[in-house]
ZAMARGU-4260 file (C-alpha; in steps of 0.2 Angstrom, whole numbers, plus 5000, padded with zeros to 4 digits):
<rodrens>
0) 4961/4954/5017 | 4952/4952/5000 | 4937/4960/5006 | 4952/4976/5008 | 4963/4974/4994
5) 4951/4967/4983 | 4943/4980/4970 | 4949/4995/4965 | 4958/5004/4979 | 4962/5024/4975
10) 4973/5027/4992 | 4981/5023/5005 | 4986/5034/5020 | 4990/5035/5038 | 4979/5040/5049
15) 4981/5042/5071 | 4966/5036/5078 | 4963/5041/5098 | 4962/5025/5108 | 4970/5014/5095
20) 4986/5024/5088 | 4992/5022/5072 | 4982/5016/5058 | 4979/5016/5041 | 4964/5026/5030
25) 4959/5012/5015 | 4951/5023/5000 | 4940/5012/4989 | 4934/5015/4970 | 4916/5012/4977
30) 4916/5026/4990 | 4921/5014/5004 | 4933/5019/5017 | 4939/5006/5031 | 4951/5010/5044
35) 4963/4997/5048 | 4972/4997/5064 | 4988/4992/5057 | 5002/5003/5052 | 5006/5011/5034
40) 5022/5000/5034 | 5012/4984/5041 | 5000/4988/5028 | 5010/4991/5013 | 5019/4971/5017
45) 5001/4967/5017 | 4996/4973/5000 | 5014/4964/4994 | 5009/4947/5000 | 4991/4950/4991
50) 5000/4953/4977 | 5012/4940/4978 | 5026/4951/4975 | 5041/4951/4985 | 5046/4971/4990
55) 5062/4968/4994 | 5067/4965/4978 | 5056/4978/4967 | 5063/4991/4979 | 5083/4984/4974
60) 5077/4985/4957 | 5066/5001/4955 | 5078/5010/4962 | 5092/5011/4951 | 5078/5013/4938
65) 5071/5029/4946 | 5085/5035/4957 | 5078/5036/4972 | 5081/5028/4989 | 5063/5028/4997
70) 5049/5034/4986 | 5050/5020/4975 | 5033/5013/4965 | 5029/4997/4968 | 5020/4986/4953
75) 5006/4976/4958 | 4998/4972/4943 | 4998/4977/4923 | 4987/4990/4926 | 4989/4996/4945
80) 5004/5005/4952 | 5007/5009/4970 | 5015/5026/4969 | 5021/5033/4987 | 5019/5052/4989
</rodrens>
């Protein structure tokens, strides 16, 4: 995984691939773009453990913060936020 989530990632969307279903559209800094043949929601737990960061409980606590129930930004470092559109 650190060859996906390591550098400078821009996005990260779903995308249906015939012949394999539903997968996820990497968007690197660098120009790169890998297609994963996970799910966004797979790959969204994926970037959590990377991070070391427990999503359950940023989402309980961003939420009352934003008031929102579901597009809640996730933290993953100092200087990179994942914010769902």
């Amino acid at each position: 995984m650190k060859d996906v989530f390591g550098g400078e990632i821009l996005a990260i969307l779903p995308k249906y691939v015939a012949d394999r279903g539903n997968c996820t559209l990497v968007v690197k800094g660098d120009g790169e773009n890998l297609i994963l043949n996970k799910s966004i929601k797979t790959t969204i737990g994926l970037l959590g453990k990377y991070y070391m960061i427990d999503l359950v409980e940023v989402r309980k606590r961003y939420r009352e913060i934003v008031f929102s129930k579901n597009l809640i930004p996730i933290p993953l470092s100092r200087k990179d936020i994942f914010v769902p559109l």
